[in-house]
C-alpha positions in Angstrom: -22.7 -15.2 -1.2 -24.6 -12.6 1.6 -23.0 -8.9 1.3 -20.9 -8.6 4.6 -20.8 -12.3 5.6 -17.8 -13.7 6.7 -17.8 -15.6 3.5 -18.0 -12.7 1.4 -15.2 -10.7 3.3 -13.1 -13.9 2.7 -13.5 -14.1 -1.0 -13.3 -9.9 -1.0 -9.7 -10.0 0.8 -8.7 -13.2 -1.7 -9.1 -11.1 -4.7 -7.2 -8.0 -2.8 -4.7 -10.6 -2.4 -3.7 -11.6 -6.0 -4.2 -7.7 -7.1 -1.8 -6.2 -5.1 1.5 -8.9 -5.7 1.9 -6.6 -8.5 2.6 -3.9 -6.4 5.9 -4.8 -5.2 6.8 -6.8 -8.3 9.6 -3.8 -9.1 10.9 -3.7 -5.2 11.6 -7.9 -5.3 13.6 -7.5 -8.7 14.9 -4.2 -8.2 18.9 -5.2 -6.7 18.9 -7.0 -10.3 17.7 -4.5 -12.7 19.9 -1.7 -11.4 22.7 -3.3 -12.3 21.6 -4.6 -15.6 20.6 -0.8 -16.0 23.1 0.7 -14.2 20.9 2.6 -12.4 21.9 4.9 -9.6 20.0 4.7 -6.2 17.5 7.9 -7.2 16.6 6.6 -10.6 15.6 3.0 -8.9 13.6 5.0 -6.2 12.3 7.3 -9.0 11.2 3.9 -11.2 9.1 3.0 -7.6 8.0 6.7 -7.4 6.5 6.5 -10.9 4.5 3.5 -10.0 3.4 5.6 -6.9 2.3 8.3 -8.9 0.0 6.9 -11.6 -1.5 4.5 -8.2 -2.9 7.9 -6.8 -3.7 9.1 -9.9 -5.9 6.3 -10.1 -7.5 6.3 -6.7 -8.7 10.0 -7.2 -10.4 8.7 -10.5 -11.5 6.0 -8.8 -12.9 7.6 -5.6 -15.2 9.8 -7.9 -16.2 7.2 -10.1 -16.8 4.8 -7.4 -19.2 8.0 -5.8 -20.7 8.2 -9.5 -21.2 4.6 -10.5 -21.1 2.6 -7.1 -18.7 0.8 -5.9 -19.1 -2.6 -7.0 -19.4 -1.7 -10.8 -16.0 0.4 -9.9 -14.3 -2.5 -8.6 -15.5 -4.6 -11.7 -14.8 -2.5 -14.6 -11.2 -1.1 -13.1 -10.2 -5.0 -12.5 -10.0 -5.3 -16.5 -6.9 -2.5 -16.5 -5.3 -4.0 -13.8 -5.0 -7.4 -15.3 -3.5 -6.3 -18.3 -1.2 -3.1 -17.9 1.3 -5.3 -15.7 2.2 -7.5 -18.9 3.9 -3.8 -21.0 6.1 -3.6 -18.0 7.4 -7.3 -18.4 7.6 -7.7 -22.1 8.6 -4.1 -22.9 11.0 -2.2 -19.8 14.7 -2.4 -20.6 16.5 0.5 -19.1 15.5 3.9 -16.8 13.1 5.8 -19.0 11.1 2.4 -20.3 11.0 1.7 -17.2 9.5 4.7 -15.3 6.6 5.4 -17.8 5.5 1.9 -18.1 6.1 1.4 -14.1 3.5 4.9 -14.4 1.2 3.3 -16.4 0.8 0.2 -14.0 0.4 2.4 -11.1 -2.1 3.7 -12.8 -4.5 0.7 -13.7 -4.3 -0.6 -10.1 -6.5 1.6 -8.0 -9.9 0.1 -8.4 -8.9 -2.8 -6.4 -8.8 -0.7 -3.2 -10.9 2.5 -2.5 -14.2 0.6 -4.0 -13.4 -2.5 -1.5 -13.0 0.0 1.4 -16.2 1.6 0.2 -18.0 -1.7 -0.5 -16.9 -3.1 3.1 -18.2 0.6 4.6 -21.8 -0.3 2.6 -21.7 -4.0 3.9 -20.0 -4.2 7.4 -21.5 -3.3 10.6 -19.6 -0.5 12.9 -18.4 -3.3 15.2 -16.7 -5.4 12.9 -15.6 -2.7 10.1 -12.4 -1.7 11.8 -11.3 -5.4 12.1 -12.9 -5.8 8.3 -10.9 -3.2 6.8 -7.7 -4.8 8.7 -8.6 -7.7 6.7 -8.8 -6.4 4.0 -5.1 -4.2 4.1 -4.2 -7.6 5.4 -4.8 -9.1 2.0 -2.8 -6.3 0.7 0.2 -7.2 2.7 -0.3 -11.1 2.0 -0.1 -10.4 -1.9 3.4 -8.5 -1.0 4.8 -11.7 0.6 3.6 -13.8 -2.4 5.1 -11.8 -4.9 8.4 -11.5 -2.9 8.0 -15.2 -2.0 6.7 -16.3 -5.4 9.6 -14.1 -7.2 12.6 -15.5 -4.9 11.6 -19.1 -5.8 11.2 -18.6 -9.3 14.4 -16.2 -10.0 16.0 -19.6 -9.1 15.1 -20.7 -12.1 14.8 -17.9 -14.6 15.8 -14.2 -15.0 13.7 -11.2 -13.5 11.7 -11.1 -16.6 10.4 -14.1 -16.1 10.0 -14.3 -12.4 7.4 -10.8 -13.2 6.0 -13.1 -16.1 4.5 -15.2 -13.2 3.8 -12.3 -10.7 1.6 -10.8 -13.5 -0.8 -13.6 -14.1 -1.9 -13.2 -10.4 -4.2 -10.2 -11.4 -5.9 -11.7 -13.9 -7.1 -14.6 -11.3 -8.0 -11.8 -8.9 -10.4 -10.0 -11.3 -12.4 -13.5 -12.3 -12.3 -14.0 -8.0 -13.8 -10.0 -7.8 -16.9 -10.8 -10.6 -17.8 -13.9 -8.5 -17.9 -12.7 -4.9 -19.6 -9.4 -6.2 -22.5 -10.6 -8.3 -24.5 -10.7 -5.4 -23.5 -7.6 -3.8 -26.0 -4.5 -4.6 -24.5 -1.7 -6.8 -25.3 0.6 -3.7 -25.1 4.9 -5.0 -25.4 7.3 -2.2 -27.3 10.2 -2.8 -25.9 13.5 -3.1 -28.4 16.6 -1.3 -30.6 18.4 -3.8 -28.6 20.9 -6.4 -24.6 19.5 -5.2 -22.7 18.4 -7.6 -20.0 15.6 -8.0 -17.3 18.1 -7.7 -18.6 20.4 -4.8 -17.8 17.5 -2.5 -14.1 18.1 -2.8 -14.7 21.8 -1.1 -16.6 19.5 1.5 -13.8 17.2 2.5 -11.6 20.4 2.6 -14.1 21.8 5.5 -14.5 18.8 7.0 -12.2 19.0 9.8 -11.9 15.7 11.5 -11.7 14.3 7.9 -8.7 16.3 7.3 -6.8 15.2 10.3 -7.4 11.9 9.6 -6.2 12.7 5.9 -3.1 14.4 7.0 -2.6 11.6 9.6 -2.5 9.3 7.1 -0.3 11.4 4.5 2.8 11.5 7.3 1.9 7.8 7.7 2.1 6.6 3.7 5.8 8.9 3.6 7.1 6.0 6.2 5.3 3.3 4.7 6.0 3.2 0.8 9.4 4.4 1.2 9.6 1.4 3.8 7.9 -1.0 1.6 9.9 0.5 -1.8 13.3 0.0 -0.4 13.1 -2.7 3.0 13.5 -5.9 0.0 16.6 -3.9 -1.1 18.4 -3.3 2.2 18.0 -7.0 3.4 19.2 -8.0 -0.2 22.4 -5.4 1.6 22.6 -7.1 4.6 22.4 -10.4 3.7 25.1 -10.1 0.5 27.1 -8.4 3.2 27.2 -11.6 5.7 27.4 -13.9 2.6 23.6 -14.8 1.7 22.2 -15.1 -1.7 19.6 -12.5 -3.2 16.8 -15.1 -3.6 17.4 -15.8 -0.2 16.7 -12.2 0.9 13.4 -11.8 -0.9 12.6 -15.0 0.7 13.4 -13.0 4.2 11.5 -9.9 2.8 8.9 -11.9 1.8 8.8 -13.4 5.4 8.1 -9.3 6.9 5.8 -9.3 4.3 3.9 -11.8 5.8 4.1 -9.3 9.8 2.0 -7.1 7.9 -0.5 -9.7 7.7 -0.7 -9.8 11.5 -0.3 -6.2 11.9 -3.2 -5.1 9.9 -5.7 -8.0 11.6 -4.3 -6.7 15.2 -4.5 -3.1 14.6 -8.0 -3.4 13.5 -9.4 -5.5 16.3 -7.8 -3.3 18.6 -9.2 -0.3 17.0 -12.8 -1.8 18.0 -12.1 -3.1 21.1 -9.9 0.0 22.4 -10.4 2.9 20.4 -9.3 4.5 17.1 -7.3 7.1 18.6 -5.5 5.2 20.6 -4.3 2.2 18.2 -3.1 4.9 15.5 -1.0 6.7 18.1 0.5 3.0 19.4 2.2 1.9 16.5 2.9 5.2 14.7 5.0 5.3 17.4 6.4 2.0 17.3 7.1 2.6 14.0 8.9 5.6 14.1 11.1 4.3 16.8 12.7 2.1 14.4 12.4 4.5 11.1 15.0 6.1 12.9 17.0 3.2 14.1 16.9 0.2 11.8 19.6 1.3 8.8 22.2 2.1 11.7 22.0 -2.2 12.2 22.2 -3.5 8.8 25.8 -5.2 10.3 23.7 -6.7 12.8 22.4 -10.7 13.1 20.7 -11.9 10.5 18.2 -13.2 12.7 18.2 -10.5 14.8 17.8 -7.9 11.8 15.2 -9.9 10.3 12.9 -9.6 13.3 12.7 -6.3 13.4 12.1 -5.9 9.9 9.3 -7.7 10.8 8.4 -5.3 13.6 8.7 -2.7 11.3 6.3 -4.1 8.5 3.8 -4.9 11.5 3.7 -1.5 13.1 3.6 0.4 9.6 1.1 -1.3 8.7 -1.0 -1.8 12.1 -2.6 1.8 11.6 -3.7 1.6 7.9 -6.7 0.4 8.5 -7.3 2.4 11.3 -6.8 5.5 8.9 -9.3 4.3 6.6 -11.9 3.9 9.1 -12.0 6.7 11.2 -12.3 8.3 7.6 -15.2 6.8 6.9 -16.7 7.5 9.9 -15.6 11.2 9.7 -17.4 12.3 6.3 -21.1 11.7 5.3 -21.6 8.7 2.7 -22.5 10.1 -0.5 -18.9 11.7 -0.5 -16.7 9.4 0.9 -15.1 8.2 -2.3 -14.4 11.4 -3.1 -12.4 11.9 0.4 -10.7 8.6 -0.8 -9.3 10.5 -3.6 -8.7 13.6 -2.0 -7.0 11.3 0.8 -5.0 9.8 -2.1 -3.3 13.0 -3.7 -2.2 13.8 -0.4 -1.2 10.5 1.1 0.6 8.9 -1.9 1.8 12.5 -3.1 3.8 12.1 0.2 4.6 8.4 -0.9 6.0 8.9 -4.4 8.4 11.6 -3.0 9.9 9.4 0.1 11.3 6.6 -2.3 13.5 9.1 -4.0 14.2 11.0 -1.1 15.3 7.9 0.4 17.6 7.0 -2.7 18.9 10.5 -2.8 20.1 10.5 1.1 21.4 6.9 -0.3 23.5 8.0 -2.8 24.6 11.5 -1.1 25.5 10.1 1.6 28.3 7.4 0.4 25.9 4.6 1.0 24.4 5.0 4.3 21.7 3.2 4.8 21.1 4.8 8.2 20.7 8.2 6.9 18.3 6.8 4.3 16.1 5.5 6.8 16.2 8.5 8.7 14.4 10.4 5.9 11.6 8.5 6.4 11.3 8.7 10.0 11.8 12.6 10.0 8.9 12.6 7.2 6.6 10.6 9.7 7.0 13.2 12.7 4.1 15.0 12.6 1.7 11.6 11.8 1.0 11.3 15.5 0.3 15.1 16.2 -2.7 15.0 13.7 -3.8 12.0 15.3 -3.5 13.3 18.7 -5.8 16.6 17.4 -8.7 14.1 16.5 -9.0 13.8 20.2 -11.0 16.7 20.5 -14.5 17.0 19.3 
């Protein structure tokens, strides 16, 4: 399989695919395990932030190691922890505290999966096609979402939530034997570093690198919408729909559905980003997004079908800038250190991340159940996303 072929970026976004339906495994069954648990609102947000936590954890580690090592061995080697740290979570989580450490520990055996494809698609990928290769590759993020949520409604039919995560957690294992076979081809590429810098001296670097930064920051008010978005959206349709007299499986199925918007929205956002501009695409749907952060939990009495589609919308303009983000990063920071502005990227970004979940379920339970507040939170976390965007205009 030829490095950068459209074959190769294929079989790259499959594996993405089946590695990240675990990451929203705890979202689809979350309505039932809070009241098995009896957990409140913050404790099910704080069981999501763990998860959040030990993810950027990881992608620091990773980002250096995939600077050290290369990115290809990276993605390789980190595949093996992410196939088999899902399975404690199944088998062994039965109540809050279970739950959050072994949700931790998941979190943080997933990374390797991401910033080493980003890198590997930087190393492979022409400039005119990377921003719509990186879309594709977020996109197979997105798509492993609506699997497990789809996968998860289906199966909860049939069984409890444990054994609707048995199924969800077999998905990585398939994705790490895809990873070894599109990758043995691919060249174990190590940039390297000037004469006398060390592996740690390019963290000062990312800090003085000012373009990077905005794009970092850019991305850090971004990831506060989107993971609080993505932790609690399955949960607010399961709302709506009990509300109007639906079923919970058929609400994942409807999550699921938005799931499958982000697909769409990370494939658009790209191909726009090289046809019109980075700049310009990030500050589009940031917008777009925020709009209906602030908006969307005042409806949750509204039509189905008309509270559906913008779910949708929401999913597709959170997501339509991720890509975006990645890229201009890439282009902004010299090669032999752009792993490590992954990682610096990730402390930042998911930082922000594991805090909106349980800010969200905090304004939740504060405010008697308003799912309008909630939502709110996120927007009012994402304000400033478009002003560091706007301040990459200049030179």
């Amino acid at each position: 399989m030829s490095p950068g072929s459209g074959t190769w970026l294929t079989a790259l976004c499959s594996s993405r695919v089946l590695a990240a339906t675990w990451f929203v495994a705890y979202s689809a069954v979350l309505p039932l395990t809070q009241a098995q648990w009896g957990l409140t609102g913050r404790e099910a947000g704080t069981i999501q932030a763990a998860f959040h936590l030990g993810y950027l954890t990881s992608l620091f580690i990773v980002g250096f190691l995939a600077d050290h090592f290369g990115a290809r061995r990276t993605y390789i080697l980190a595949g093996i922890a992410a196939c088999i740290s899902p399975w404690s979570f199944v088998l062994f989580a039965d109540g809050f505290w279970s739950a959050f450490w072994l949700h931790a520990l998941t979190g943080l055996c997933q990374g390797g999966s991401y910033t080493p494809a980003l890198a590997l698609i930087n190393d492979n990928v022409e400039r005119e096609r990377r921003g719509r290769a990186m879309g594709y590759l977020i996109a197979g993020s997105s798509a492993g979402y609506a699997l497990c949520l789809g996968a998860t409604g289906v199966a909860l039919k049939f069984t409890d939530w444990r054994g609707a995560l048995m199924i969800v957690a077999c998905l990585p294992i398939v994705s790490w034997l895809l990873g070894i076979l599109v990758l043995r081809e691919t060249e174990n590429r190590i940039h390297p570093r000037p004469a006398g810098e060390s592996l740690l001296a390019s963290i000062p670097a990312v800090w003085r690198n000012r373009r990077g930064m905005l794009s970092i920051w850019g991305y850090t008010f971004h990831n506060w919408e989107l993971l609080g978005l993505w932790a609690w959206l399955p949960a607010f349709l399961t709302a709506a729909l009990l509300l109007q007299g639906h079923s919970t499986e058929s609400a994942l199925l409807f999550a699921g559905l938005t799931y499958l918007a982000n697909i769409a929205g990370s494939i658009i956002g790209g191909t726009m980003a090289d046809r019109w501009g980075r700049i310009p695409t990030i500050l589009t749907w940031s917008c777009v997004s925020l709009a209906l952060s602030f908006s969307i939990g005042w409806l949750i009495a509204a039509p189905i079908a008309v509270l559906v589609a913008l779910a949708c919308l929401y999913n597709f303009a959170g997501i339509a800038d991720s890509s975006t983000h990645s890229t201009v990063l890439a282009e902004s920071v010299p090669a032999h250190y752009l792993g490590v502005a992954y990682a610096v990227r990730s402390v930042v970004g998911f930082g922000a991340g594991v805090v909106s979940p349980v800010v969200f379920g905090w304004a939740l339970d504060t405010s008697g159940g308003s799912w309008g507040i909630a939502w709110v939170t996120l927007g009012i976390g994402a304000m400033l996303g478009p002003l560091m965007t706007w301040r990459l205009r200049k030179p």
